[in-house]
N, C-alpha and C positions, 0 to 999 in steps of 0.2 A: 617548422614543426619541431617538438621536441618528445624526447620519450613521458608519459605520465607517469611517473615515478609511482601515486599514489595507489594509480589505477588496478583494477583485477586484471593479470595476464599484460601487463606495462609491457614485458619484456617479451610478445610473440614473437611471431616470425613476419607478419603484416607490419606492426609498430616498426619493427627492428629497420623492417626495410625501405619503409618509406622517409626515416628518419632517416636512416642514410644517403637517400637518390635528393632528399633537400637538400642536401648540404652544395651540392654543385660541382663542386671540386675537390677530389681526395688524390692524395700524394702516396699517402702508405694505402696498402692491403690488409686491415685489421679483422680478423675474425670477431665479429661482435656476438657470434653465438647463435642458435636456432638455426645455424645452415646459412647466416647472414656474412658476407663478406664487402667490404667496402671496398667499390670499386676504381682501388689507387691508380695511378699513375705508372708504381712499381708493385708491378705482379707480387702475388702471396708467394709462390715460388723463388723469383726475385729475391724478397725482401728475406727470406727464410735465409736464403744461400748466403746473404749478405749479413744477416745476422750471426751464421753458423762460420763464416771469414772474423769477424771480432775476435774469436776465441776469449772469450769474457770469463774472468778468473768465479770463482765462487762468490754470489753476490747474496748467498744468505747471512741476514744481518747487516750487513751492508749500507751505507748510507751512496746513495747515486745524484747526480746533477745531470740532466740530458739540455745541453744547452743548444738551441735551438729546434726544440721538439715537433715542430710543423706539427702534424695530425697525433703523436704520440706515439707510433709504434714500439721506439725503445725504451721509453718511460714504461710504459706499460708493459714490454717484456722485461724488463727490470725489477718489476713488482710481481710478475709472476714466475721468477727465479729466485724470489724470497728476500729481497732488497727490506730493510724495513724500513727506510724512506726513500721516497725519490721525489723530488724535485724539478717540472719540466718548467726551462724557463723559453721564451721567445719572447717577441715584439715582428719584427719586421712582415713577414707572413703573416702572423694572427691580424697585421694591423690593414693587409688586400685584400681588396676585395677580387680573388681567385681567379673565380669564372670571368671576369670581365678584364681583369689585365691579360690571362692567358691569352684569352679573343684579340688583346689590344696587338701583343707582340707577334700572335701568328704574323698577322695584318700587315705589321712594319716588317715580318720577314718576306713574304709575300711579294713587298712593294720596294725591297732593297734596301732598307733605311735601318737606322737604330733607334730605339724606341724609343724616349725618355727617359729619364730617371723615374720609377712609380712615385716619390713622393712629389715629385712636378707635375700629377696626373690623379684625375676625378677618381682613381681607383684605390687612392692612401687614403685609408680612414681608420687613424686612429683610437677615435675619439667610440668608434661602434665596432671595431675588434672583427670585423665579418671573415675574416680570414682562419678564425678559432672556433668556426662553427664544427669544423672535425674533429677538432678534440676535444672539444665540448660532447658531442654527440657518442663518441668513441667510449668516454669518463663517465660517462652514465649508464652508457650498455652495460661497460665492465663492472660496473661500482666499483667503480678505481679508487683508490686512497691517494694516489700521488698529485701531489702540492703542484702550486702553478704559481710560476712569477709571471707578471709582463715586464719586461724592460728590455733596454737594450744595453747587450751584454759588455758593450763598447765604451759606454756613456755612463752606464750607473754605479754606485757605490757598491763594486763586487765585496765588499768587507761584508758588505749588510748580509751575503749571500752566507758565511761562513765557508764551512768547507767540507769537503766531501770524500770518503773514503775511492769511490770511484767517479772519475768527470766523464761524457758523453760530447765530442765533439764532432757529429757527423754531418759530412757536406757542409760545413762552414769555413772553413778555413779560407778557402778559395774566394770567399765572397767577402771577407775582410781586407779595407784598404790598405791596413796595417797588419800584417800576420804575426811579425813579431811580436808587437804589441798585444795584441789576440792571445798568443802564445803563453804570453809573463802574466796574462791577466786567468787563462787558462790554470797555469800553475799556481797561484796563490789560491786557487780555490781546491785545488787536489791535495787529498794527504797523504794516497797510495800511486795512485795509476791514473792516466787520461789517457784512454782509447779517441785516435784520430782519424777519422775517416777522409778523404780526401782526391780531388781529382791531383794529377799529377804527370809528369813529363820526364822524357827521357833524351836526350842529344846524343848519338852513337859518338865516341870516342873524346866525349868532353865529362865520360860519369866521375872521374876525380874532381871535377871542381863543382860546388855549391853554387846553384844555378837556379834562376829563377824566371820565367816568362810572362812577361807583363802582357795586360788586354786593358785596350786604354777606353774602350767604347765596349762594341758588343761584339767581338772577336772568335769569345769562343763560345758556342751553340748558340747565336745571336741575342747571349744574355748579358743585358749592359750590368751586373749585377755582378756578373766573377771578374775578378782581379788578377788574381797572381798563379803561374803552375808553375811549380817548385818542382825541381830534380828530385832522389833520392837524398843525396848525401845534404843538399840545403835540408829538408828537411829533419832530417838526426840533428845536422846543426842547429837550427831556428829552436828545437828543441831545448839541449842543452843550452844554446844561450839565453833562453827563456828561464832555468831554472831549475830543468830535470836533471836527476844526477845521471841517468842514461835514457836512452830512446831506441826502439829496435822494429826494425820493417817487418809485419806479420805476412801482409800483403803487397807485392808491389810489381808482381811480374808484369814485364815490357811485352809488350806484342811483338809475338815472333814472323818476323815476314819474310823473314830469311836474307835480310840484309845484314844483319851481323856475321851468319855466315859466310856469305860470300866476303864481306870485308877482311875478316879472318884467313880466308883464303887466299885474297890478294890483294892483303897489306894497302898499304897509304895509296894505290891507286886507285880507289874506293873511297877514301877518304871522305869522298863531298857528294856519296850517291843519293843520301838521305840531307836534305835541304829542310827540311822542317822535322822539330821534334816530335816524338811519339805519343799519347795523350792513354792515362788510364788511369785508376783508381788505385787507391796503396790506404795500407791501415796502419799506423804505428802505435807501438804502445810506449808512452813515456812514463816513466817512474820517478818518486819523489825521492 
């Protein structure tokens, strides 16, 4: 189903909603309007709080890049911050079909296994984009102005992209087999700032050194999809050697569980209470 753009009252509260229960799968919480909210994945609360952690400098006038936009939430909060272009680009998402790999992976979580790779599976497609039925459907509610690539941000001629006063790299980093490389190709597209949104790790008493935790299958939230959790300090670095002249943590607090403390209190006989690292989200903003 899609909205009739041409129609009298396109935009009710009826259209709105049934247009959205099509789509099958949503990832953001988009207010689409008339009392309509799309029922993401990450709650409108969620995504609010996570939006209001960015700390996003003034984006009126602004030229924006939201590289890997899944359903659009930030593209489009970017255009309604006064952005005068923005740009949402993806491939990998737009290119699943959603509802049917999510069904696929419960199943292999289910059954103890790891799932394929989606593009070794009836659920890569290409060539019919079913996976950009959100943002497609979201871009019309809003009569969104912002631009849309498909490609993948890995593979294609970033030159062709130019470059952007501010870059959007949210929840990507981790799913890049190359971060680094991710990173330098990040940078040649930013002129000011690239806000990183990111899962990330903590190792009690090893935060001096640039660290980085591999997932070789489906390791972490039994997504054969993420790759790498990077420390703190690896990622200020992967940063700067990428090509920012600085990098700085907005968000990145460790889960407090009260094992620093105690280690604190008694020294190196503690030293090895915490056997696996700590897993959480960290924002940084890197500057050109």
């Amino acid at each position: 189903m899609t909205i009739k753009e041409q129609a009298p009252h396109a935009h009710d509260r009826e259209n709105l909603q049934a247009c959205a229960d099509a789509v099958g799968f949503w990832w953001h919480s988009i207010d689409l309007g008339e009392g309509v909210v799309t029922p993401g994945a990450k709650s409108a609360a969620v995504i609010a709080r996570e939006l209001k952690s960015l700390r996003l400098p003034d984006l009126t006038g602004k030229t924006v890049l939201d590289i890997g936009a899944y359903d659009g939430y930030y593209s489009f909060a970017a255009e309604r911050l006064g952005a005068a272009q923005v740009v949402a680009l993806d491939h990998f998402v737009w290119a699943t079909d959603l509802p049917k790999a999510h069904a696929y992976w419960r199943e292999c979580k289910e059954r103890g296994v790891a799932p394929s790779p989606v593009e070794q599976t009836p659920y890569w497609q290409p060539d019919r984009l079913p996976g950009k039925r959100g943002f497609d459907t979201a871009h019309r509610a809003l009569r969104s102005r912002v631009d849309v690539v498909i490609d993948d941000f890995m593979t294609m001629d970033v030159a062709s992209l130019g470059s952007f006063d501010v870059a959007l790299f949210m929840g990507v980093l981790y799913h890049m087999q190359d971060p680094l490389g991710s990173l330098r190709r990040l940078a040649s597209v930013t002129k000011e700032l690239a806000i990183i949104e990111t899962h990330a790790i903590a190792v009690p008493g090893y935060e001096h050194l640039e660290l980085c935790e591999f997932y070789s299958a489906n390791q972490l939230n039994g997504d054969v999809t993420n790759w790498w959790g990077p420390n703190l300090k690896a990622l200020l670095g992967m940063c700067r050697a990428a090509g920012f002249a600085r990098a700085e943590i907005v968000v990145g607090k460790v889960p407090d569980t009260g094992v620093q403390r105690l280690r604190q209190a008694a020294g190196a006989v503690l030293s090895y209470v915490r056997r696996h690292p700590y897993h959480f989200r960290a924002v940084v903003h890197a500057w050109k």
